[in-house]
C-alpha angles and dihedrals in degrees: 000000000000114000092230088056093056100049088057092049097054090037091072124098097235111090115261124196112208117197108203100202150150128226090228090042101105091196093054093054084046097066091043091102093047090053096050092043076056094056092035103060095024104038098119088058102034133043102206110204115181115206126206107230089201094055112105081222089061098048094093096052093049093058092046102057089028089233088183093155129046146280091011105195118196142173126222141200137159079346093292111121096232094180133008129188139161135215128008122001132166132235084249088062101041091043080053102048089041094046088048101064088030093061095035103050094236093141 
């Protein structure tokens, strides 16, 4: 992804969820499910885009947020990073973190 896509992308008021993974990472593959019951049941709140950290097009972003560790997992709004967190994580979680800034404005 461009880096000037992206930066549209995060820049809207609407929350975006942005997976940081790599296709060999298992524990990225693990959370897949949690991520799609996310966008399944809070779609109308979240836009979920997953990066490949081993595309060229991704290097820059990488650097940018230091995702050192993966998957990264961060939530956007109006291009302020409002939550950050790395590895596994379950659909509980993500529907938590996701309901929190939803029902508190915080986007």
């Amino acid at each position: 992804m461009k880096t000037s896509d992206f930066d549209n992308l995060i820049s809207a008021e609407r929350l975006v969820l942005i997976d940081f993974y790599a296709t060999w990472c298992g524990a990225c593959g693990a959370i897949d499910d949690a991520l799609d019951r996310v966008v399944l049941s809070m779609g109308d709140v979240v836009t979920l885009v997953r990066i490949d950290t081993t595309s060229r097009s991704s290097y820059d972003l990488v650097r940018r947020y230091n995702v050192v560790a993966l998957p990264t997992l961060m939530l956007f709004s109006r291009g302020r990073v409002l939550w950050r967190e790395c590895g596994l994580i379950t659909f509980e979680r993500l529907q938590s973190v996701v309901r929190r800034y939803h029902s508190a404005g915080l986007y």
